[in-house]
C-alpha positions as CSV (number, residue, x, y, z in Angstrom):
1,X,-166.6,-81.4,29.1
2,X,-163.4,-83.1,30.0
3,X,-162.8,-86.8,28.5
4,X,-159.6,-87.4,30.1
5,X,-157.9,-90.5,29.1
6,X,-159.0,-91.3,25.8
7,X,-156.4,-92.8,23.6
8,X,-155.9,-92.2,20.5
9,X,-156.5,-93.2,17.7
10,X,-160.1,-92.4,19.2
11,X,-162.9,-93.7,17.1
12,X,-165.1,-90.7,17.7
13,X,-165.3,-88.1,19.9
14,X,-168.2,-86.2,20.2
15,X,-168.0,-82.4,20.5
16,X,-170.5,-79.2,20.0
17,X,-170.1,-77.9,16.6
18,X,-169.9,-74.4,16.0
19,X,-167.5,-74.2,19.0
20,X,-164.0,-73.8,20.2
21,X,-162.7,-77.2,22.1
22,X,-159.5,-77.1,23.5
23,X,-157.9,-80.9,22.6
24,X,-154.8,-81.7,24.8
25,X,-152.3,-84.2,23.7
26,X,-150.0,-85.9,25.9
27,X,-147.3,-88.3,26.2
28,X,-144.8,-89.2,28.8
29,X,-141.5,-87.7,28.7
30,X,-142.7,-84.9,26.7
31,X,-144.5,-81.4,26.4
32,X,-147.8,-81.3,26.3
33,X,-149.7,-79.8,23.4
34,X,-153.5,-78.2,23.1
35,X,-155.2,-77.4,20.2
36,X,-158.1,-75.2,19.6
37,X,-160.8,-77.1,17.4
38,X,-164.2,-75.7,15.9
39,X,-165.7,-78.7,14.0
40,X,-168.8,-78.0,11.6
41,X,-171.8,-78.9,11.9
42,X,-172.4,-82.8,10.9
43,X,-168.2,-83.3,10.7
44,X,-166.7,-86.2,10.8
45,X,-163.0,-87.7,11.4
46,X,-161.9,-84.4,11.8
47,X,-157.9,-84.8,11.8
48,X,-156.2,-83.7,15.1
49,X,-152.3,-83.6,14.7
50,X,-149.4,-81.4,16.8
51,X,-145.7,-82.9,17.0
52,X,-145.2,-83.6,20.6
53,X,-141.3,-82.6,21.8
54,X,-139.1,-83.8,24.3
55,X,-139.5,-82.0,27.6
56,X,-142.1,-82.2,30.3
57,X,-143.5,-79.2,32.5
58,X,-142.6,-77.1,35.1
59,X,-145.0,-77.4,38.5
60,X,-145.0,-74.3,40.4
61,X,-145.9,-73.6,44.1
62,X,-145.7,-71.4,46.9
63,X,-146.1,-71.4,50.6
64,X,-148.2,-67.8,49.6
65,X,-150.5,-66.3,47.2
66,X,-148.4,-65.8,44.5
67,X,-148.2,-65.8,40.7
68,X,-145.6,-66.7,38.2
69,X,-144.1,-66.3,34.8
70,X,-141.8,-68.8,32.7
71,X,-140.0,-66.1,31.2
72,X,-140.6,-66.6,27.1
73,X,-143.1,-69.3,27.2
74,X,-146.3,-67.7,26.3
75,X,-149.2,-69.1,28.4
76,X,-146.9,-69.0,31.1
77,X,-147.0,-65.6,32.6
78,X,-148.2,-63.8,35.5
79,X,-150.4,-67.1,36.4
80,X,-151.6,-67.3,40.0
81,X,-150.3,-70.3,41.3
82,X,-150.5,-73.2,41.5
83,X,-150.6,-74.3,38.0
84,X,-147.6,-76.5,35.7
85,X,-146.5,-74.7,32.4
86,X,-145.4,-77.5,30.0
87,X,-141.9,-76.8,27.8
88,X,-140.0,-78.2,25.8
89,X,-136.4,-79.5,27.5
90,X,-134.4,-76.6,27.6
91,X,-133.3,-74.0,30.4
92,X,-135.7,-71.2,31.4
93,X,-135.9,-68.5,34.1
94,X,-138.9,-68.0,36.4
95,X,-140.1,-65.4,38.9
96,X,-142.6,-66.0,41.3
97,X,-144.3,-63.1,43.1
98,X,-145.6,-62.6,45.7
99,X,-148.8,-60.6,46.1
100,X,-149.5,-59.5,49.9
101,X,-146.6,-58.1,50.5
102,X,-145.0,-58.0,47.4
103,X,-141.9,-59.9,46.7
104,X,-140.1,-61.4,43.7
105,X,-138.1,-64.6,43.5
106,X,-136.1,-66.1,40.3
107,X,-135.3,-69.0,39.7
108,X,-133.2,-70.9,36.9
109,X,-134.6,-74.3,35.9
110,X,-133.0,-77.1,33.3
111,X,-135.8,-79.1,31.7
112,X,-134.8,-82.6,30.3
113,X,-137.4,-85.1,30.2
114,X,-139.4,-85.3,33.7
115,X,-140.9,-82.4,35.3
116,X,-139.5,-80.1,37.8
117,X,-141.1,-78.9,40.6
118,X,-140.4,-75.4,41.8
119,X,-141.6,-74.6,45.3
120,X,-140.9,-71.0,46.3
121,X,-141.6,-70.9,50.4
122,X,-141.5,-66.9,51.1
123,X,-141.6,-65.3,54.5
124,X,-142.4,-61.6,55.8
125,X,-139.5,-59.1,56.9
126,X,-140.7,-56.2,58.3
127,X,-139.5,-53.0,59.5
128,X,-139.7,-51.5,62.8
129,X,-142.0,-48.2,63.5
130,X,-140.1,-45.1,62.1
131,X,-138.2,-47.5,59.9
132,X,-138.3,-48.3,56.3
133,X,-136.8,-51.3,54.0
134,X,-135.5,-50.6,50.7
135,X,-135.8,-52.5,48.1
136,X,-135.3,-52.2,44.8
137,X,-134.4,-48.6,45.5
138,X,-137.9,-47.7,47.1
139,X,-138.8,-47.7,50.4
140,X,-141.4,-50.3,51.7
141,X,-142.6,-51.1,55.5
142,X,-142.6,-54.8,54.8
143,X,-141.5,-57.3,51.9
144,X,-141.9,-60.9,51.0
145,X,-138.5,-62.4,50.9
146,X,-137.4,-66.3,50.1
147,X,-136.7,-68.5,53.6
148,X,-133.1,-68.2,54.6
149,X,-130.2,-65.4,55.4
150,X,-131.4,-62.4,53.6
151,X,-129.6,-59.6,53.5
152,X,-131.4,-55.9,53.6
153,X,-131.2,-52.4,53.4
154,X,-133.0,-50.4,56.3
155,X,-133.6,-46.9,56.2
156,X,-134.4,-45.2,60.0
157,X,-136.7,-42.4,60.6
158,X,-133.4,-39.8,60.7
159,X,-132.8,-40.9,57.6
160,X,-129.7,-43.2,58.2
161,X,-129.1,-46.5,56.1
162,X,-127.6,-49.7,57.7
163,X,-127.7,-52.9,55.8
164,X,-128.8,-55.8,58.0
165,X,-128.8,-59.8,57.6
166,X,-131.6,-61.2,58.8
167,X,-133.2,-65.0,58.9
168,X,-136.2,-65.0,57.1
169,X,-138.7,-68.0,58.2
170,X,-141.2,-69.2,55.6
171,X,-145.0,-68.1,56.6
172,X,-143.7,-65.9,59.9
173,X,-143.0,-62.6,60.4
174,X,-139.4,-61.5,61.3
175,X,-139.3,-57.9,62.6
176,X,-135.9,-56.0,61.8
177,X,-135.1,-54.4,65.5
């Protein structure tokens, strides 16, 4: 059960023995840390300790169902979102994917001590009947791309390519003519 906002020192904390309890330690300006804890049966003043680093977290979102990865934070990958990974200050790279259609965003983020919001708003470009859009060297009907000018590769039914910039609108469809 959750005992959010005790404060430690805490005189006693009463847990299941015999279990695994996950103990989260925070502290402003920060990262946070968790510790796994199985206490015996009839233990007492069992010591908790973790050395808390600068940093904070980073909170990720998107306009879509999506899931992310922190790249080299482990914990922190391929975790439907939303959800905030906690680091330690630092620079990291994270994609965010889109599931339905698939897409893929990366961002680079510099950590100091507050945390950093990273809100990915994708919209839907889709190609027109006959038509395919390629990405990442395969062909696809329709893709999940980041709002703004996009720039894409379409493929027509004869086989021609043409490369096309587009305006993609987070949570629309645009429709390459």
């Amino acid at each position: 059960q959750r005992q959010a906002g005790q404060v430690t020192p805490v005189p006693e904390l009463l847990v299941e023995a015999g279990r695994a309890h996950q103990i989260s330690l925070r502290l402003p300006k920060h990262a946070p840390a968790t510790l796994s804890v199985t206490p015996k049966a009839g233990a007492r003043a069992v010591p908790i300790s973790a050395t808390l680093v600068p940093g904070a977290a980073i909170a990720l979102t998107a306009n879509v169902e999506a899931r992310a990865t922190v790249v080299g934070v482990a914990g922190c990958a391929r975790r439907p979102l939303p959800f905030d990974c906690p680091v330690a200050a630092g620079r990291y790279q994270v994609d965010v994917e889109a599931i339905r259609p698939a897409g893929t965003v990366r961002r680079a983020v510099t950590i100091g001590d507050d945390t950093v919001g990273v809100d990915v708003r994708f919209g839907t470009v889709e190609a027109q009947a006959g038509a395919k859009l390629v990405v990442g060297g395969k062909p696809v009907g329709r893709v999940a791309l980041e709002e703004g000018k996009r720039t894409v590769k379409v493929v027509d039914a004869g086989g021609a390519e043409t490369t096309v910039e587009v305006k993609v609108i987070a949570g629309k469809v645009t429709a390459i003519p």
